[in-house]
DRENDO-1510 file (C-alpha; in Angstrom, 1 decimal, always signed):
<recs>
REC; n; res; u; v; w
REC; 1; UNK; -115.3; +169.1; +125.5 .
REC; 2; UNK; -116.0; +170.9; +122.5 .
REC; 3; UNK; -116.2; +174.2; +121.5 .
REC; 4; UNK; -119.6; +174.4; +120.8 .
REC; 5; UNK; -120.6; +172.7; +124.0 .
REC; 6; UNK; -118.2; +175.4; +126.0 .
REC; 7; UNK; -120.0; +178.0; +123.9 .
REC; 8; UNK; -123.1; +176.6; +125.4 .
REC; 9; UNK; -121.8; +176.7; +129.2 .
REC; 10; UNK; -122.2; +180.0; +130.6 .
REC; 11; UNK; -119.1; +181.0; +133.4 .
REC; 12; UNK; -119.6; +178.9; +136.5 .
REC; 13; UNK; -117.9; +182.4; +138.3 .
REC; 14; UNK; -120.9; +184.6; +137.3 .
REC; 15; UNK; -124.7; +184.4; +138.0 .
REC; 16; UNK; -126.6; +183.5; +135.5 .
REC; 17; UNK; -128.1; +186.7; +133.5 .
REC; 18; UNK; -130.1; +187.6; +130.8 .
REC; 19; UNK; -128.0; +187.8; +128.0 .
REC; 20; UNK; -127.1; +183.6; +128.4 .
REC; 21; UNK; -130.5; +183.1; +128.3 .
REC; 22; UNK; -131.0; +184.4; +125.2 .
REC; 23; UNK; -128.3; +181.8; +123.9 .
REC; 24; UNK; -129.7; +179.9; +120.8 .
REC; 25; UNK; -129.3; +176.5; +122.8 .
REC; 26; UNK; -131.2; +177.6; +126.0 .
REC; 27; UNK; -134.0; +179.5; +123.9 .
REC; 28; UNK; -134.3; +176.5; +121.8 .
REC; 29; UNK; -134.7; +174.1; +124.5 .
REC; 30; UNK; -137.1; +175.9; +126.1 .
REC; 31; UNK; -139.3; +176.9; +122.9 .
REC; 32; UNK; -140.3; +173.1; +123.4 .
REC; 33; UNK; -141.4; +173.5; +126.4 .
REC; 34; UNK; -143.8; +176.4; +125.3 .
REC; 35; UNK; -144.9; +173.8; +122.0 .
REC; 36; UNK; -145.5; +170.7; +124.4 .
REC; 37; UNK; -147.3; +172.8; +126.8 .
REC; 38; UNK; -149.3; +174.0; +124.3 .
REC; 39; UNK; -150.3; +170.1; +123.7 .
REC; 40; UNK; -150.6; +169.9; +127.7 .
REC; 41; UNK; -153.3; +172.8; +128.0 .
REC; 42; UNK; -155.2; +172.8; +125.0 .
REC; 43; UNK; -155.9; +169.1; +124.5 .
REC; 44; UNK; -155.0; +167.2; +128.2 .
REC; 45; UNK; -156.2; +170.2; +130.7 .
REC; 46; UNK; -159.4; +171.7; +128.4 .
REC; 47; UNK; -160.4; +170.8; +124.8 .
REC; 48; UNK; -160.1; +166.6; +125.3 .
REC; 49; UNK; -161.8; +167.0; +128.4 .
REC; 50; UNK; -164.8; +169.5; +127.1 .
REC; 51; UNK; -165.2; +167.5; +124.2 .
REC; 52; UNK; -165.9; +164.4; +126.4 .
REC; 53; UNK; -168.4; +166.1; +128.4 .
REC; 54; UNK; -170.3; +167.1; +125.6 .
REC; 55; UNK; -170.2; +164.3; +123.9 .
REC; 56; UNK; -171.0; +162.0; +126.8 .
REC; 57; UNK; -172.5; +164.3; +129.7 .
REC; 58; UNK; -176.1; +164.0; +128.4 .
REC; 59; UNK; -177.2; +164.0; +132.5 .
REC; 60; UNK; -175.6; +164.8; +135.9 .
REC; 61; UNK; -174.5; +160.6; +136.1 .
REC; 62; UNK; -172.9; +160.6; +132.6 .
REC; 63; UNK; -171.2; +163.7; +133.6 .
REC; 64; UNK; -169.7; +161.8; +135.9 .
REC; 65; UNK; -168.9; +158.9; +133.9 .
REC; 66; UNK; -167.4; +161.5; +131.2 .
REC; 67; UNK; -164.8; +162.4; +134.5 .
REC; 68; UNK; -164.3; +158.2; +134.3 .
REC; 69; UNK; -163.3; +158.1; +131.1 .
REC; 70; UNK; -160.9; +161.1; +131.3 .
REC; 71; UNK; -159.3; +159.6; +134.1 .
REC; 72; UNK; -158.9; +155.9; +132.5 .
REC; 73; UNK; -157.6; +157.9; +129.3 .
REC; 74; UNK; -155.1; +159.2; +131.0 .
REC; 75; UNK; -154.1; +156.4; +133.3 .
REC; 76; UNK; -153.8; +154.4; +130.1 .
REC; 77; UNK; -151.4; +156.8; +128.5 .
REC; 78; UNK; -149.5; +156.2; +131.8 .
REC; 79; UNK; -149.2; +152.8; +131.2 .
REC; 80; UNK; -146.9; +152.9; +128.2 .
REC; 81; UNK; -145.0; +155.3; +129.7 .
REC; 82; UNK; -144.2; +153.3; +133.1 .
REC; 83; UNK; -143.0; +150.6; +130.6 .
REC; 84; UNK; -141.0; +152.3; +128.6 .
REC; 85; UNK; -139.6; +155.5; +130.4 .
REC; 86; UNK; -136.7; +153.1; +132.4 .
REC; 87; UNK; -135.5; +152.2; +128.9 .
REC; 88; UNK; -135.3; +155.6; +127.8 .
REC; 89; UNK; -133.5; +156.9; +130.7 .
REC; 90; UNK; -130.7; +153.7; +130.1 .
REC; 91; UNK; -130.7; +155.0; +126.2 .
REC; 92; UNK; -129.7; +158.2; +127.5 .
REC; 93; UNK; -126.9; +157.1; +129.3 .
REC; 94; UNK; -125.9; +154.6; +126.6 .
REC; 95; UNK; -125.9; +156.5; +123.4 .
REC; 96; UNK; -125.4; +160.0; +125.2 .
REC; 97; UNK; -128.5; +160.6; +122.6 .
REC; 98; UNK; -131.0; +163.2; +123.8 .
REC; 99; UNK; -131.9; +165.1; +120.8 .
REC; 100; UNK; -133.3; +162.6; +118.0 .
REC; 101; UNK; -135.4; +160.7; +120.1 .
REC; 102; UNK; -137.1; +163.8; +121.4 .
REC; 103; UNK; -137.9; +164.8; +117.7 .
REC; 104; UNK; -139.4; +161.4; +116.9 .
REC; 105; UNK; -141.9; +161.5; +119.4 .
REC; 106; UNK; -142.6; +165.1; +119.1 .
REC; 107; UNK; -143.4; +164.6; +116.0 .
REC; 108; UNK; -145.6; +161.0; +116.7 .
REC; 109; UNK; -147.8; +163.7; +119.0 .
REC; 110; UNK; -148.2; +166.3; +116.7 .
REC; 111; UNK; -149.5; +163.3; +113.7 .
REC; 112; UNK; -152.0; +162.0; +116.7 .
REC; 113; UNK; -153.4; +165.7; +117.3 .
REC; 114; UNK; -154.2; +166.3; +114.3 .
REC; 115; UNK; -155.5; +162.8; +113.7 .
REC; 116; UNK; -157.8; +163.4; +116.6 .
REC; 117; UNK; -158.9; +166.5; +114.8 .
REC; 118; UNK; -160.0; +164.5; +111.8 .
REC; 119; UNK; -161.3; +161.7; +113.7 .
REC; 120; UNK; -164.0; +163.8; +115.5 .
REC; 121; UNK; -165.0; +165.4; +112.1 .
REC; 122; UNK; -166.0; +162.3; +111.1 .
REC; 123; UNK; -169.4; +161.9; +112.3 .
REC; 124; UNK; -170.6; +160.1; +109.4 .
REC; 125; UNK; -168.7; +157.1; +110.3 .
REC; 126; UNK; -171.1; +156.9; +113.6 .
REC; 127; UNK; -173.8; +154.3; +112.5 .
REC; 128; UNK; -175.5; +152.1; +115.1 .
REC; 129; UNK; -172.6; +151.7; +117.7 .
REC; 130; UNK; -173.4; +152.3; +121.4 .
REC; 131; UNK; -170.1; +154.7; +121.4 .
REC; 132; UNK; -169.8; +157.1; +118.5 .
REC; 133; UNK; -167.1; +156.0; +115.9 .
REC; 134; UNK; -165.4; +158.8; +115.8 .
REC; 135; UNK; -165.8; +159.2; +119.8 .
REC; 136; UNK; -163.7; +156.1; +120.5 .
REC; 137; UNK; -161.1; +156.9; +117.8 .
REC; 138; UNK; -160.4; +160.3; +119.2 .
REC; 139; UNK; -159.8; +158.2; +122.8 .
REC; 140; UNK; -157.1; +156.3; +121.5 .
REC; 141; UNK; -155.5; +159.0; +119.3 .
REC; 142; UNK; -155.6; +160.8; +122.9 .
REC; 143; UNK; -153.8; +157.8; +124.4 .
REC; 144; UNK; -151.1; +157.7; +122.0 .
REC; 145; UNK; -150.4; +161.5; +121.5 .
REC; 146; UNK; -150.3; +161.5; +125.4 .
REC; 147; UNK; -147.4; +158.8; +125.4 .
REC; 148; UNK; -145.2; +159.8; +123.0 .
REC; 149; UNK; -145.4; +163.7; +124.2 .
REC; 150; UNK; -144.7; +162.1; +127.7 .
REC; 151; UNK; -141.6; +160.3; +126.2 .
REC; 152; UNK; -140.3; +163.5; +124.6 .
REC; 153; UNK; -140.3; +164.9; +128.1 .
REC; 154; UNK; -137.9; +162.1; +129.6 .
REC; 155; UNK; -135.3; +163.1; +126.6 .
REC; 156; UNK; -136.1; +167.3; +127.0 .
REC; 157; UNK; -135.5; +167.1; +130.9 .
REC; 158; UNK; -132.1; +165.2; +130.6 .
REC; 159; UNK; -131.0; +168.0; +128.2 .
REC; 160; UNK; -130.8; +170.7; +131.2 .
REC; 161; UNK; -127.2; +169.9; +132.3 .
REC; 162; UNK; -125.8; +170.5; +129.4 .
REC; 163; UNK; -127.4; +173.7; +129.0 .
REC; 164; UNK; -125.2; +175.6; +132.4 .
REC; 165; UNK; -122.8; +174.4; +135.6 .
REC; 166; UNK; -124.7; +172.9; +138.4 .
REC; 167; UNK; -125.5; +176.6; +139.9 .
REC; 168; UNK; -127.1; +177.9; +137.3 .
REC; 169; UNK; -129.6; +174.9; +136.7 .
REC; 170; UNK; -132.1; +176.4; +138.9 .
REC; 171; UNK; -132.5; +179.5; +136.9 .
REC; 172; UNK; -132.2; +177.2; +134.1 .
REC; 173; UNK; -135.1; +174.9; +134.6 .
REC; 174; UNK; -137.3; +178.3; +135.9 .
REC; 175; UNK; -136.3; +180.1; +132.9 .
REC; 176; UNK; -137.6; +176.9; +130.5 .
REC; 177; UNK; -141.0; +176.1; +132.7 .
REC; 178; UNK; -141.8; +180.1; +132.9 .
REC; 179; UNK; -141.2; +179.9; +129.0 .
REC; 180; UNK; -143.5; +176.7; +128.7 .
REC; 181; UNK; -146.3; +178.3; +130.7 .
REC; 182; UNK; -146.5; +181.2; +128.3 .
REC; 183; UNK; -147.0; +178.9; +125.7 .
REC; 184; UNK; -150.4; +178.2; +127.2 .
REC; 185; UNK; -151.4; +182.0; +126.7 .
REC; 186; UNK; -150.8; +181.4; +122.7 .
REC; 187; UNK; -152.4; +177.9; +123.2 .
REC; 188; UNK; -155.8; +179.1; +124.6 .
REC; 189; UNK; -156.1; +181.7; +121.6 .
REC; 190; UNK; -157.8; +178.9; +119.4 .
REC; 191; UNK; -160.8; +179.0; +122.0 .
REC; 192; UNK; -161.8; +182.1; +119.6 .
REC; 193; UNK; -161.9; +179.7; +116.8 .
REC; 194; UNK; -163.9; +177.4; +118.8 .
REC; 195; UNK; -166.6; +179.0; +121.2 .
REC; 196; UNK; -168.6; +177.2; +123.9 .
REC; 197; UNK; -169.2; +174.4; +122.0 .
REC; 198; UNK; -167.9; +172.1; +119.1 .
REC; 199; UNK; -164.3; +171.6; +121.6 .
REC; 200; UNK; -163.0; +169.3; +118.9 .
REC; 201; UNK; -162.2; +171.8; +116.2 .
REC; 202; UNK; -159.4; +172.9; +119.3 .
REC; 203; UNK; -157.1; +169.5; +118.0 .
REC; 204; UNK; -156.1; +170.7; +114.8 .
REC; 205; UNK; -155.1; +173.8; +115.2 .
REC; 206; UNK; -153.1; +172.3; +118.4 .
REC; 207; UNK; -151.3; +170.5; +116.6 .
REC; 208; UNK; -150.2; +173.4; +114.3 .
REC; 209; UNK; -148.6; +175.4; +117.0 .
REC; 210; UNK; -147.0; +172.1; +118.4 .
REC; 211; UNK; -144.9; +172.1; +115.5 .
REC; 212; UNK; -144.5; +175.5; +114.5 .
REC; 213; UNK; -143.0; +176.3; +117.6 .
REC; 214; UNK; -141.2; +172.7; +118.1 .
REC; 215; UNK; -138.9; +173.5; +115.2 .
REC; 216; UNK; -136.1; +175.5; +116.7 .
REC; 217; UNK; -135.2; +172.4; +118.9 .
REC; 218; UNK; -135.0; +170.3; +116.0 .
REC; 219; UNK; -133.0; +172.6; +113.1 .
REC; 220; UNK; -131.2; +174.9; +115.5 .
REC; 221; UNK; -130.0; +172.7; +117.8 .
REC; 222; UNK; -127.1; +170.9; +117.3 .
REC; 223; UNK; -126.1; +167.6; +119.3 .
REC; 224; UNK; -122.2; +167.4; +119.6 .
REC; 225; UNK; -120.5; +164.4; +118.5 .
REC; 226; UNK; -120.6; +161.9; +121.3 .
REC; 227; UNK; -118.0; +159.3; +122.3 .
REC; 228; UNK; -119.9; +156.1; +123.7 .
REC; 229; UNK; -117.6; +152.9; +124.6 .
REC; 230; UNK; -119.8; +149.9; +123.6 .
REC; 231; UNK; -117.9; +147.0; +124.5 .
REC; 232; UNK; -121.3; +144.9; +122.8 .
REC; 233; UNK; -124.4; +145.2; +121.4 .
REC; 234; UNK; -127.5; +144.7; +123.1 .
REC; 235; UNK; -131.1; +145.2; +123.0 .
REC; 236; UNK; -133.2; +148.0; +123.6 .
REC; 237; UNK; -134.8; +145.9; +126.4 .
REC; 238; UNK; -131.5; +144.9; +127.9 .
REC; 239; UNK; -132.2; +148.1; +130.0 .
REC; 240; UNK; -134.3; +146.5; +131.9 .
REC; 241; UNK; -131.3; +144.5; +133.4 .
REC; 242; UNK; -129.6; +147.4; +134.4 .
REC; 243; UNK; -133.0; +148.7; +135.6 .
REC; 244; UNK; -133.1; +146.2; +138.0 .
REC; 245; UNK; -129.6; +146.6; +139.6 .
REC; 246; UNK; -130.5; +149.9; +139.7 .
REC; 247; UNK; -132.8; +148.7; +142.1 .
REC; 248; UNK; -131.0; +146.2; +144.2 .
REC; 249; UNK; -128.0; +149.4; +144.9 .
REC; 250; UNK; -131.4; +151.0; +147.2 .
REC; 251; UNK; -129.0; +151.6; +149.9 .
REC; 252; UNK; -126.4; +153.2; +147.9 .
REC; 253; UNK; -129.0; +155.9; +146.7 .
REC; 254; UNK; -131.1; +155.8; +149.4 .
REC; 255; UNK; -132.0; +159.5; +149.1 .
REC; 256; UNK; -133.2; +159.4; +145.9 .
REC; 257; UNK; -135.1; +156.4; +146.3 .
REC; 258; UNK; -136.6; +158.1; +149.2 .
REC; 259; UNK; -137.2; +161.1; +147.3 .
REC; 260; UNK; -138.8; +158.9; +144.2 .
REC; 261; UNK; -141.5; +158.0; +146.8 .
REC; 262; UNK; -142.0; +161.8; +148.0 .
REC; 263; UNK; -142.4; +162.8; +144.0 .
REC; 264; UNK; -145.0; +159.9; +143.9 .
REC; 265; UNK; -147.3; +161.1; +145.7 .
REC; 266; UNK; -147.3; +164.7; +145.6 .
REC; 267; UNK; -147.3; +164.3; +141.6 .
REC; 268; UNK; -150.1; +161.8; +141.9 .
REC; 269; UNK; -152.2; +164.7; +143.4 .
REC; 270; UNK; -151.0; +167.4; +141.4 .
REC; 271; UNK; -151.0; +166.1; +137.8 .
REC; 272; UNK; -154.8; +164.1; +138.8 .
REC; 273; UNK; -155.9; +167.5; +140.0 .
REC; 274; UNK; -155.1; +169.3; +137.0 .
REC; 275; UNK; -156.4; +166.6; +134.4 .
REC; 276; UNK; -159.6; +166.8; +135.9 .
REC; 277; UNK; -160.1; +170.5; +136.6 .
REC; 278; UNK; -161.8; +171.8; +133.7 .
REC; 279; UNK; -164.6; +169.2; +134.0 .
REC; 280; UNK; -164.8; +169.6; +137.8 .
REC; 281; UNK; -164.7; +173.4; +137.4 .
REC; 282; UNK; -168.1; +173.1; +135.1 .
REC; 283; UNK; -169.8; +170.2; +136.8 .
REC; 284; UNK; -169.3; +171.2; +140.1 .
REC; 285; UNK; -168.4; +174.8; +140.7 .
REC; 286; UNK; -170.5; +175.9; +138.1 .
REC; 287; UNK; -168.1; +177.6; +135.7 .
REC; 288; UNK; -168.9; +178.3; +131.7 .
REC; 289; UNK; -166.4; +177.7; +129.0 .
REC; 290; UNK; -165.6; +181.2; +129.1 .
REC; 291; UNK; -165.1; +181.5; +132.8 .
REC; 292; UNK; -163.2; +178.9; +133.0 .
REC; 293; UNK; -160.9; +179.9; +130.1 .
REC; 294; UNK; -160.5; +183.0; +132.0 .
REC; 295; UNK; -159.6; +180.9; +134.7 .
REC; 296; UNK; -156.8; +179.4; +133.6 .
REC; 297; UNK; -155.0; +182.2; +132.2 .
REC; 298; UNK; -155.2; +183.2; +135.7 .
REC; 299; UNK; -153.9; +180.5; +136.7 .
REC; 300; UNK; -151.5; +179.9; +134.0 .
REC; 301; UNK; -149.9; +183.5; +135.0 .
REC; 302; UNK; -149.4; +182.1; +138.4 .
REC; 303; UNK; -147.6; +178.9; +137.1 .
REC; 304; UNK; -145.0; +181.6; +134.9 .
REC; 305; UNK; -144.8; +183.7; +138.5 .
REC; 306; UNK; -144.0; +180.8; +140.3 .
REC; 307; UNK; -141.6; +179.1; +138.5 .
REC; 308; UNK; -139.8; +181.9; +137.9 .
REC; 309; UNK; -139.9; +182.5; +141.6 .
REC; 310; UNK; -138.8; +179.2; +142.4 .
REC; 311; UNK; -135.6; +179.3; +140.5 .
REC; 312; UNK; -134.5; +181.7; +143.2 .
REC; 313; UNK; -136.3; +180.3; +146.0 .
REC; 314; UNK; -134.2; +176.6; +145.3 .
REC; 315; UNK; -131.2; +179.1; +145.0 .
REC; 316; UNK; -132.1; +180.7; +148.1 .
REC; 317; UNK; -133.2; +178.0; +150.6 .
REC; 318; UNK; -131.9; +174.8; +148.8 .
REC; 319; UNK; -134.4; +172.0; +146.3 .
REC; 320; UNK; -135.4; +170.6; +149.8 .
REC; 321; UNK; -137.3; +173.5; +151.1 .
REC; 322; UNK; -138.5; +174.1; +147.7 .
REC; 323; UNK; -140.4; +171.0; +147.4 .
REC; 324; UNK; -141.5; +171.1; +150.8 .
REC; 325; UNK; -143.4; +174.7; +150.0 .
REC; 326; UNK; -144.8; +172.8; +147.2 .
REC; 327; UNK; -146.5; +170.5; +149.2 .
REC; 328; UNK; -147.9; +172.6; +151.0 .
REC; 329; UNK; -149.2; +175.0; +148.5 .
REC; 330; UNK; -150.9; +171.6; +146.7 .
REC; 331; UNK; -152.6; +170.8; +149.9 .
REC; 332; UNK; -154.1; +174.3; +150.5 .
REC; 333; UNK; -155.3; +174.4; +147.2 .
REC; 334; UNK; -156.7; +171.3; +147.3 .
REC; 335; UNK; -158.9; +172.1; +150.3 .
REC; 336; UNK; -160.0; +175.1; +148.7 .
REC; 337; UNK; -161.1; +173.2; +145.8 .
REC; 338; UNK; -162.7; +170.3; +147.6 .
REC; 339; UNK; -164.7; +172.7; +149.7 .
REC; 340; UNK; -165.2; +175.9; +146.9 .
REC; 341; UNK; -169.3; +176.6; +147.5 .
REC; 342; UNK; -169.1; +179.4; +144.6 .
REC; 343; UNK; -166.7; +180.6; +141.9 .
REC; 344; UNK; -164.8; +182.7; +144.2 .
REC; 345; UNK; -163.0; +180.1; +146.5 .
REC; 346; UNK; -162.1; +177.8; +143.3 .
REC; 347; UNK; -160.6; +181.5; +141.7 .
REC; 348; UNK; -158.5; +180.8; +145.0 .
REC; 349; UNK; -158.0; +177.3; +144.5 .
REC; 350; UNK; -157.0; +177.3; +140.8 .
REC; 351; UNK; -154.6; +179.9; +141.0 .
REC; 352; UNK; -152.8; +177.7; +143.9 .
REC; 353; UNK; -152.9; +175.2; +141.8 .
REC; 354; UNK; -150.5; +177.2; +139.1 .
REC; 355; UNK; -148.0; +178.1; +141.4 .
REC; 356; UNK; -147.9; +174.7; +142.5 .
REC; 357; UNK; -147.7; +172.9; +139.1 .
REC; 358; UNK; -144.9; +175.6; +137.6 .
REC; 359; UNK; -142.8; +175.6; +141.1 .
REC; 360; UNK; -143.3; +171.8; +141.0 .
REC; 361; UNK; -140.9; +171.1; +137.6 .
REC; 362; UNK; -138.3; +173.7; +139.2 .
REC; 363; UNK; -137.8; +172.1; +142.4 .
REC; 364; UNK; -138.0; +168.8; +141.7 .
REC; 365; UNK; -136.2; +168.7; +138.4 .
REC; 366; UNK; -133.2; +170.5; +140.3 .
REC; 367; UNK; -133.2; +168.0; +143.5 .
REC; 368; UNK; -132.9; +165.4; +141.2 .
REC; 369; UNK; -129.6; +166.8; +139.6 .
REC; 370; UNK; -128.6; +167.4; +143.0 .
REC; 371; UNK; -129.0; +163.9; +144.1 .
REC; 372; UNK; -128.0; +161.8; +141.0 .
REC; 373; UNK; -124.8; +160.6; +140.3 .
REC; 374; UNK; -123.8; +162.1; +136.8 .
REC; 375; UNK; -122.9; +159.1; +135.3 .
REC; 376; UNK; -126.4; +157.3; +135.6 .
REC; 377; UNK; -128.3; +161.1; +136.0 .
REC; 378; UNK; -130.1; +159.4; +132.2 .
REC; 379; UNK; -130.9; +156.5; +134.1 .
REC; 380; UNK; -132.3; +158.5; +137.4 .
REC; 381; UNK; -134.6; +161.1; +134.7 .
REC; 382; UNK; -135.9; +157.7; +133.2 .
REC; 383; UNK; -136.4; +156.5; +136.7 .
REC; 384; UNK; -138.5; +159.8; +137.7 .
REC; 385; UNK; -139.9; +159.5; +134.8 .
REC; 386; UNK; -141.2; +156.1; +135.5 .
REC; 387; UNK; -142.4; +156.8; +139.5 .
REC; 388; UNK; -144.3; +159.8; +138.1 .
REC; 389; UNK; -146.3; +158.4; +135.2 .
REC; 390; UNK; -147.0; +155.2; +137.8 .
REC; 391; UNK; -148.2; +158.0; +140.0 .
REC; 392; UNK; -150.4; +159.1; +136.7 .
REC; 393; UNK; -152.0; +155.7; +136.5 .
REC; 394; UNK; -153.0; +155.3; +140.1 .
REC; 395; UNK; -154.6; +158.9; +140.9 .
REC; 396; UNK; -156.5; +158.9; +137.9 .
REC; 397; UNK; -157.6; +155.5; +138.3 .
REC; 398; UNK; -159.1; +156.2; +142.1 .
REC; 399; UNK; -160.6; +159.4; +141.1 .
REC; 400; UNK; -162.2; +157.4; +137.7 .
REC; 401; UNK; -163.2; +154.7; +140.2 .
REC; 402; UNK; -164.6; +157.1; +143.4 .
REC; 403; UNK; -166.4; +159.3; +140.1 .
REC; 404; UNK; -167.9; +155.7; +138.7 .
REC; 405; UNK; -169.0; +154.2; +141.5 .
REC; 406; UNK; -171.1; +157.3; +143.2 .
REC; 407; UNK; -172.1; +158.9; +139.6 .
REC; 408; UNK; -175.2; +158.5; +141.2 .
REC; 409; UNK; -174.9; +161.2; +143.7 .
REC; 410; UNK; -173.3; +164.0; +141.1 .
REC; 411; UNK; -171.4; +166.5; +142.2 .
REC; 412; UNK; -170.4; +164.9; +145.7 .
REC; 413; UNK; -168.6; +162.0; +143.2 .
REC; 414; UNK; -166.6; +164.6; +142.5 .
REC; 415; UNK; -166.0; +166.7; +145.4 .
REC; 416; UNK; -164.8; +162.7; +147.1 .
REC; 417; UNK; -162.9; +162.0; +144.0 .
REC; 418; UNK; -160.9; +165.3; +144.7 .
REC; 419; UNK; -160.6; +165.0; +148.1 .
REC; 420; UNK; -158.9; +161.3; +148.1 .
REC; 421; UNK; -155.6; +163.6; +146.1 .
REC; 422; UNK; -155.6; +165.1; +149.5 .
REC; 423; UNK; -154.2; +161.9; +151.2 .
REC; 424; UNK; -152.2; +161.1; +148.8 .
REC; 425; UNK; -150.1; +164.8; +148.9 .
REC; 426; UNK; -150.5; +164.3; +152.6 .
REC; 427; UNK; -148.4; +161.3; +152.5 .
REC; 428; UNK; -145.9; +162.7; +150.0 .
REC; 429; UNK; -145.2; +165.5; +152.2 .
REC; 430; UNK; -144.8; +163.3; +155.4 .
REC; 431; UNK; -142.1; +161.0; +153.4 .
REC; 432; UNK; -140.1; +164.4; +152.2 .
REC; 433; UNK; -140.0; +166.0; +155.8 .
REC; 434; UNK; -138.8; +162.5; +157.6 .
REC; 435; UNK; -136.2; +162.4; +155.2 .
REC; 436; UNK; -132.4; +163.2; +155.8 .
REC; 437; UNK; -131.6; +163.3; +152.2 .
REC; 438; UNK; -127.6; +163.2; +151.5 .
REC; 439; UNK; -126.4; +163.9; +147.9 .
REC; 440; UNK; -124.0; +161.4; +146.2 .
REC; 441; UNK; -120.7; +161.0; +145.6 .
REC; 442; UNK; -120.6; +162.3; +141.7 .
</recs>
């Protein structure tokens, strides 16, 4: 080990305080967090969504079909991320790389922000088409800005352990998602630039704090000099080859396997549930741009409160209990949601869903260090990484399809949309609590 990396490790003897996490490495690291989660708010959660509705929602069905297309938008960006995340995670564990990759497709986000910035400016460019020009680019700048700050997450998560010892990782991974969730408070300043309408002048200055605050991660962080044994070269998709032994040794990591399943389905619900709660919070509830701004600060506090809550929570009761408390919370929220008859109950229901999403990344990212072996840990992110972005194809995909097929009816399209995520967490807490997990042999 070298001395910069046991500069980096805190003592394994002490609890983790203050002063270690204002370390330049751990700061660093989780200043990305609060840039990428400026992308996640301002262009997945409100401004992408708005902008479809008032481009599209003319009428109570197209409303509904706007909720189609942001579900099929983000399914898509799924897509190339179920294909590729394996490979990434079999990178990681090849070239011990973490750090370069990360900055590449940071910065292939950031270029598709802003490009969907200038894309929706373009109006001129909208002659006869059915679809506006400069509706459809903006779609598939989404698609690909979605991806790539997807793949930047598979690289960021596998950075944690070497950031503290195995007891400190909880605080750890609170410390970086309460960081990240206050980058949604400087996020959701550029509403004042935007007002309740014209949601597409959001993108550019988006991307602007994406990079502003994505540049300690790449100039002050320094990856140390890696040793790999490559006894030959091989492809990049080779990985799929050891993807698929992966695989085949089910019994060997059964718990994790097991686990994978549980993280499924309760990430289906959750990450569905957020994509589509700004438009379901206007079409449905009844909410105004401002309101529901308002809203998700409130919410947004309650993802920094319970992630930072959650660190000591997993410390206290174990990663197990912590998910299973999770669960729960999602599935209480979700009622609340599906049955909200005014503004108050989906006040309730959105600020469950913060503590729900921020506890979410604590727990699970710590039960999968827990679980993994070290030597394929890269491989086991990539594979997370892979069961949750399937999970992001098929939730948003049923809730598109339940919204298209009854657009007819309005709101109830989207009330049954919602409620289908309440199966699906249903079934991803029943896996988690029949399971006897066991951790590895490291």
């Amino acid at each position: 080990m070298s001395k910069l990396e046991k500069n980096m490790l805190p003592s394994k003897k002490k609890f983790i305080t203050l002063p270690v996490y204002l370390t330049l490495p751990i700061v660093s690291w989780a200043l990305y967090d609060f840039a990428n989660t400026i992308f996640s708010s301002n262009i997945s959660t409100i401004f992408f969504p708005f902008y479809l509705e008032e481009t599209v929602g003319s009428s109570e069905a197209m409303k509904q079909l706007a909720s189609t297309f942001i579900s099929y938008a983000n399914a898509l960006a799924s897509v190339f991320l179920v294909i590729f995340s394996p490979l990434y995670g079999t990178m990681i564990d090849r070239t011990k790389r973490k750090k370069k990759p990360l900055v590449y497709f940071a910065l292939g986000s950031i270029i598709c922000t802003f490009g969907m910035g200038v894309a929706a400016y373009q109006k001129q460019w909208d002659h006869a088409t059915t679809l506006p020009l400069s509706l459809i680019l903006v779609v598939i700048l989404f698609v690909l800005a979605k991806f790539f700050f997807q793949s930047s997450l598979v690289f960021y998560d596998s950075m944690m352990p070497d950031l503290g010892s195995k007891e400190q990782m909880p605080l750890i991974s609170g410390f970086g998602v309460a960081i990240g969730y206050f980058g949604t408070l400087v996020g959701l300043s550029v509403y004042f630039f935007v007002g309740d309408h014209d949601f597409h002048r959001a993108f550019i200055p988006t991307a602007i704090l994406y990079l502003l605050f994505s540049l300690p991660i790449i100039f002050l962080v320094k990856e140390p000099p890696q040793h790999v044994d490559v006894k030959e070269k091989q492809s990049f998709f080779s990985g799929y080859k050891e993807i698929y032994q992966t695989f085949q040794e089910m019994r060997a990591f059964r718990s994790i396997f097991l686990f994978m399943i549980t993280y499924f389905f309760i990430n289906d619900a959750i990450a569905t549930a957020i994509a589509m709660m700004a438009v379901y919070a206007k079409a449905v509830i009844g909410f105004t741009t401002s309101g529901f701004i308002l809203l998700y600060l409130i919410s947004t506090v309650a993802s920094i409160i319970g992630a930072f809550v959650f660190g000591y929570v997993v410390k206290k009761f174990t990663s197990r209990h912590a998910v299973t408390m999770v669960g729960v919370i999602l599935v209480v929220a979700l009622i609340f949601a599906v049955t909200a008859n005014g503004v108050p109950m989906f006040w309730v229901a959105g600020s469950l869903f913060g503590v729900s999403l921020g506890s979410m990344w604590v727990a699970t990212r710590t039960f999968i260090i827990e679980l993994s072996p070290e030597n394929k840990r890269g491989q086991f992110f990539g594979l997370f990484a892979f069961s949750g972005k399937l999970s992001a194809i098929v939730g948003p995909l049923l809730y598109g399809t339940i919204t298209w097929a009854l657009k007819d009816y309005g709101a109830l399209a989207s009330r049954i949309a919602l409620a289908s995520l309440l199966l699906l967490a249903g079934i991803g807490l029943w896996v988690h609590l029949k399971t006897r997990y066991e951790s590895v042999q490291k």
